[in-house]
C-alpha positions in Angstrom: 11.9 114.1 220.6 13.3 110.5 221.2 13.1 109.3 224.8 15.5 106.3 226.0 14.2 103.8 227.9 15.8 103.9 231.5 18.3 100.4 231.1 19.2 102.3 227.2 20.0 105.6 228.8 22.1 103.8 232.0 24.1 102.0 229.0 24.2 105.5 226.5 25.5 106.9 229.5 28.3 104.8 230.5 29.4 104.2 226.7 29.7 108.1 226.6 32.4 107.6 230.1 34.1 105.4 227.8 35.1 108.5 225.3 37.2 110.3 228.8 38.9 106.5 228.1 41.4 105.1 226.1 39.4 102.3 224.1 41.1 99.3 223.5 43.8 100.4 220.6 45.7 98.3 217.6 48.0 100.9 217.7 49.6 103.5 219.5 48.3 107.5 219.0 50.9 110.0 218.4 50.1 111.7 221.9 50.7 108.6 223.2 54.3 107.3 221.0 55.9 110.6 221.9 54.9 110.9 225.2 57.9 112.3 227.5 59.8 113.2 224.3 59.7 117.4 226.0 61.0 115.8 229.5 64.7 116.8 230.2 66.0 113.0 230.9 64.3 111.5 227.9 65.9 108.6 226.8 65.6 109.5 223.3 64.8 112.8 220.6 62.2 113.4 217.9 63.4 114.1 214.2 60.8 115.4 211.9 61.8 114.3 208.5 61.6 117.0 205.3 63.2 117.9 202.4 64.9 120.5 204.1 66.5 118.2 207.3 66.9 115.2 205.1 70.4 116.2 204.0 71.2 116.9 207.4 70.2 113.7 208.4 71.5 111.3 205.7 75.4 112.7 206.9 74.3 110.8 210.4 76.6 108.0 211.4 74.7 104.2 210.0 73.0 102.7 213.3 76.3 100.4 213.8 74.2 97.0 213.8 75.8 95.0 210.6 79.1 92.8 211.1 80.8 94.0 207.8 83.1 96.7 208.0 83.3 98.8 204.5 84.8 97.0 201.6 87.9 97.1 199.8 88.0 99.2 196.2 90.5 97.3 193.3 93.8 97.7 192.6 95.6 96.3 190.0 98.4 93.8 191.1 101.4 92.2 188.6 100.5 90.1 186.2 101.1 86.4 185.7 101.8 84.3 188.6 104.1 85.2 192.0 105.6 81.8 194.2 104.8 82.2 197.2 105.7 80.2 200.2 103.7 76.8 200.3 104.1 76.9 196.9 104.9 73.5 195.0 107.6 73.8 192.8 108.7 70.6 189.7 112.0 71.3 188.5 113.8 69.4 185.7 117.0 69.3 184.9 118.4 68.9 181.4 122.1 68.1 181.1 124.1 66.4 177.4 127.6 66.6 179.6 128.1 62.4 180.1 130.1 63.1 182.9 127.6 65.3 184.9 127.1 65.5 188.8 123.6 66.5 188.5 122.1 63.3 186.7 123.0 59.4 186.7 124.8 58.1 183.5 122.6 57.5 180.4 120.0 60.1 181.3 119.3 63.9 180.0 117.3 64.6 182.6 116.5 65.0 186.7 113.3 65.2 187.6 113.0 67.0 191.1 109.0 67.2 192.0 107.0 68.4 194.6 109.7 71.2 196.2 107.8 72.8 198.4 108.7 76.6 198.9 109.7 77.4 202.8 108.2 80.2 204.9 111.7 81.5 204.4 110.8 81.6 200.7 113.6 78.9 199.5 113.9 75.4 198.2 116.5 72.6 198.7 118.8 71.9 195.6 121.6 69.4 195.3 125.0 71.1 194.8 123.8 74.5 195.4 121.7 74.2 198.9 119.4 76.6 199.3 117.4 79.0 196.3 115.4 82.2 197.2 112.6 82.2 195.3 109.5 83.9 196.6 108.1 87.0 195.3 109.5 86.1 192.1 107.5 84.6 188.9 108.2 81.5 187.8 110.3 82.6 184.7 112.3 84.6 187.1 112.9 81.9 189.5 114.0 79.3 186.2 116.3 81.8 185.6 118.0 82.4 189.1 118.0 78.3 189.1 119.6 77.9 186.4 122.6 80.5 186.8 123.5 78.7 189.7 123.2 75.1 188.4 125.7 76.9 185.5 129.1 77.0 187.9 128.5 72.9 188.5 127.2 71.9 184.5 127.6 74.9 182.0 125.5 73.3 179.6 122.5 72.7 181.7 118.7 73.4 181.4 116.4 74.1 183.6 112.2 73.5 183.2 109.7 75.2 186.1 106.5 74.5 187.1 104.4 75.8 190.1 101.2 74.8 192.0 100.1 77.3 194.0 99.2 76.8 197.8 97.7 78.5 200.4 98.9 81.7 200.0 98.4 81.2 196.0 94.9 80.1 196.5 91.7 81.7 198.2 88.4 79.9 199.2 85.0 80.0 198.1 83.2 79.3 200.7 79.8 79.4 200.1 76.8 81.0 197.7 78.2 80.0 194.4 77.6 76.5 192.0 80.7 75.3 193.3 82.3 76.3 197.0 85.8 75.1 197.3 89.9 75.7 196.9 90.6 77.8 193.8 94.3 78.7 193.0 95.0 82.4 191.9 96.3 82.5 188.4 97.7 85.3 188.6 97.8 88.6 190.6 95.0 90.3 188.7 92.5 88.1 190.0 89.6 89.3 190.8 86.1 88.6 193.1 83.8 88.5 190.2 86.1 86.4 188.1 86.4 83.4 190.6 82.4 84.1 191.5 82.4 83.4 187.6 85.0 80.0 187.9 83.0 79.0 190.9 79.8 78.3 188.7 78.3 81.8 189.6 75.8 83.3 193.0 72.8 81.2 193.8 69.5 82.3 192.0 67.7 81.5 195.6 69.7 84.0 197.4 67.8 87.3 198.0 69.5 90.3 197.8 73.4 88.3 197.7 76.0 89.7 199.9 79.2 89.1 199.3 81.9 88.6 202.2 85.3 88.6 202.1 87.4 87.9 205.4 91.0 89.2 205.1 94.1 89.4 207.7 90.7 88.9 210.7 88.6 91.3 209.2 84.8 90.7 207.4 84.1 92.9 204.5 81.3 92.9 202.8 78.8 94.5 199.8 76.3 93.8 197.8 76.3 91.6 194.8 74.5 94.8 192.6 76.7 97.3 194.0 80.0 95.0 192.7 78.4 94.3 190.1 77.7 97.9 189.2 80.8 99.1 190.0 84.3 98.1 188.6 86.2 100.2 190.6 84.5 98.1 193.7 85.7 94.9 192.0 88.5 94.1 194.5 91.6 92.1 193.6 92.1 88.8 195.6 95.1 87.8 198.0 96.0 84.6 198.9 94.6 82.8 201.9 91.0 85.1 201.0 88.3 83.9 201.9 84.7 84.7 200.1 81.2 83.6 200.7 77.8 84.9 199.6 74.7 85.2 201.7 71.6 86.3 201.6 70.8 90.0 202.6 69.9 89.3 206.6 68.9 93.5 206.7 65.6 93.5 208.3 62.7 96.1 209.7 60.1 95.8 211.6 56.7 96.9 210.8 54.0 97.5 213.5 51.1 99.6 214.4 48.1 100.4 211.8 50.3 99.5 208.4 49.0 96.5 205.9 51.0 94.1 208.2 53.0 93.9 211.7 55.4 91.5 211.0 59.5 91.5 210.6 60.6 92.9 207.1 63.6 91.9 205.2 65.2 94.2 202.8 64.9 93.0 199.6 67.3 95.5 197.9 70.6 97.3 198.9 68.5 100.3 199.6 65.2 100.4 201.1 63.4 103.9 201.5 60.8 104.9 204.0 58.1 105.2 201.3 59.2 101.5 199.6 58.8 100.1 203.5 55.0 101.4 203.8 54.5 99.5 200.1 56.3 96.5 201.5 54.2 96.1 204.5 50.7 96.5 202.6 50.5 100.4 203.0 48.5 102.0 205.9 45.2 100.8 207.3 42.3 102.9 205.7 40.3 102.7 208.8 43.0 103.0 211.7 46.1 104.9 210.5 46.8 108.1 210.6 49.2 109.2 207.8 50.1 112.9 209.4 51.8 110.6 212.3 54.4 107.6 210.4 57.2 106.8 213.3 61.0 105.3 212.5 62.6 104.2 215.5 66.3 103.6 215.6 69.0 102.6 218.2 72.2 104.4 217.7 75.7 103.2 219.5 76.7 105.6 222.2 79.9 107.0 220.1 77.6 108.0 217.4 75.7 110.8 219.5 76.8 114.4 218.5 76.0 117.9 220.1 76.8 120.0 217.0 74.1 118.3 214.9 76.9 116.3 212.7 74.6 113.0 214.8 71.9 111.7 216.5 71.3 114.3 219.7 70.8 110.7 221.8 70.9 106.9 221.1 67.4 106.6 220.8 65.9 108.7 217.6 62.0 108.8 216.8 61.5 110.2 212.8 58.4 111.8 212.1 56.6 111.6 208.5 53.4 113.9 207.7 52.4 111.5 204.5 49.4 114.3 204.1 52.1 116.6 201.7 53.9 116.8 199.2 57.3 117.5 201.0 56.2 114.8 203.6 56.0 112.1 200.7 59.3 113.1 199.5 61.2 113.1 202.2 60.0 110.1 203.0 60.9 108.5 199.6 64.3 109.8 199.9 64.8 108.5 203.2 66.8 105.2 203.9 66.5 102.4 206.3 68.4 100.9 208.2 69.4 97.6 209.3 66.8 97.0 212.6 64.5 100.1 212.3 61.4 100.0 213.1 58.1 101.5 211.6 55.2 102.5 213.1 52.1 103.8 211.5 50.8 105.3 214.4 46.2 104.9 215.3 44.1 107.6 214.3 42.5 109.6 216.7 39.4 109.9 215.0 39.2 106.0 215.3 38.0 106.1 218.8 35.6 108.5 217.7 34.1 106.4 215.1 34.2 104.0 217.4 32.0 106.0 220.0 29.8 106.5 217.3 29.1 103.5 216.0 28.4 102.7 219.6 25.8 104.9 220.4 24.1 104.3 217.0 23.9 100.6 218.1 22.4 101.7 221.2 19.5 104.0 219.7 19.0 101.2 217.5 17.7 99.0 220.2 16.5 102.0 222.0 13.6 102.3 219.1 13.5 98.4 218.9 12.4 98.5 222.5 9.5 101.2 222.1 
């Protein structure tokens, strides 16, 4: 029978107080995450994850935290090349009358350069005043030139040329080999064929985003998905603007995983099961795998009764990583922008650590003897 030495049992006894306590934790238990979830004014709801609610879940509205809003899909615009206004238009005039009005004695031709197209959509001509020409191409606009320059000279000749301006050109902003001003050759022009002019994305960027702003709005999608996707390949405007950024998507990872620390995504889609590998898996010691937490803030518009959203802005997901249907779900199940993810403390750790306590103790109990 093994006696304890009075001081040993005074300190076996208050070590065994300590297990009616809450030792000192890495982590949260689950008892102690979802505490008030049942209570009628909680502030958020508890979603277990499994195959079976997953496709439930997926239809939710997204969380609401990136800037983008959607993209825009292609569609094919006329070909060649359409003035616009801010244009710059060189016209020539070629005239073999000796006695013509439209060029000095001795001459063939009038060079008239750097006619720059109105926000009306006209340009100045002598004899003949003003000439509509926007939303025409530049054969077109030759042509309607030229008929009127036929009443003054009926033998005369008319040469077009256009530089585009603002509203013929889009901007590259940043991302690529070489950000700058790049004209739009014609109306077919595409996002991945100036990407391509502009030297191509940055190898350093992680994840690239691409970012259109258009008429005040941000777009946005990743570089894969364009990529991936032809359909997705949007056709460019004048006065775009594009840039390409690194994916800023983050998590968070806390609690008994491989790592608390703040996550960013490194691909378009990031499940729950790639974000456990991400942040170095679960403690062997201190997790518990039956208890894996994903916390996310949802905007106040998003909240549904009918089970179409989230029941309240806050939503807690549960993952049991002990099963089969567990794992899957949870290797089906996305992030989002912002979540976090909590591997939530055994409770057997406080046990163990009781344990190893006492042991210690009997250990200097018999040293003592």
């Amino acid at each position: 029978m093994i006696r304890l030495r009075p001081p040993v049992l005074a300190m076996v006894c208050a070590s065994l107080t300590l297990a009616g306590c809450d030792l000192p934790q890495g982590a949260g238990r689950e008892d102690q995450i979802l505490a008030g979830a049942n209570d009628p004014d909680a502030t958020f709801a508890v979603e277990p994850v499994t195959r079976a609610s997953l496709a439930t879940i997926s239809r939710w509205p997204l969380s609401g935290n990136g800037t983008a809003s959607g993209w825009i899909g292609h569609s094919r615009g006329p070909s060649g090349q359409i003035i616009q206004p801010g244009d710059h238009l060189n016209v020539t005039i070629w005239d073999n009358e000796e006695s013509s009005l439209l060029k000095p004695p001795g001459q063939k031709a009038v060079p008239l350069t750097g006619l720059i197209v109105s926000q009306s959509g006209t340009i100045f001509l002598p004899y003949i005043s003003e000439v509509y020409v926007s939303k025409m191409s530049p054969e077109e606009a030759r042509q309607v030139i030229q008929d009127k320059l036929v009443a003054i000279a009926p033998s005369v000749q008319v040469q077009l040329e256009q530089s585009s301006g603002k509203q013929n050109s889009i901007d590259i902003v940043s991302g690529v080999a070489s950000p700058g001003h790049y004209p739009l050759l014609d109306r077919n022009t595409t996002v991945l064929s100036v990407l391509s002019a502009a030297g191509g994305v940055s190898p350093s960027l992680e994840n690239p985003q691409v970012r259109l702003i258009r008429d005040g709005r941000l777009y946005g999608i990743s570089l894969d998905q364009l990529m991936n996707s032809p359909s997705q390949d949007t056709t460019l405007r004048g006065g775009d603007k594009l840039f390409v950024e690194p994916d800023d998507r983050h998590f968070v990872a806390l609690g008994a995983s491989g790592t608390e620390s703040r996550v960013r995504f490194p691909s378009e889609r990031v499940t729950a099961l790639e974000a456990m590998a991400l942040t170095g898996g679960m403690d062997a010691v201190r997790a518990n795998p039956a208890a894996i937490f994903i916390l996310r803030n949802y905007s106040a518009k998003a909240v549904r009764t009918d089970g179409s959203g989230p029941p309240k802005q806050g939503v807690v997901f549960t993952f049991d990583l002990t099963n089969a249907d567990g794992l899957f779900a949870a290797g089906q199940f996305l992030l989002q922008d912002g979540d976090a993810v909590v591997v939530s403390e055994s409770p057997v750790t406080a046990a163990r650590t009781i344990t190893a306590l006492l042991a210690g103790l009997l250990a200097v109990n018999a040293a003592v003897q």
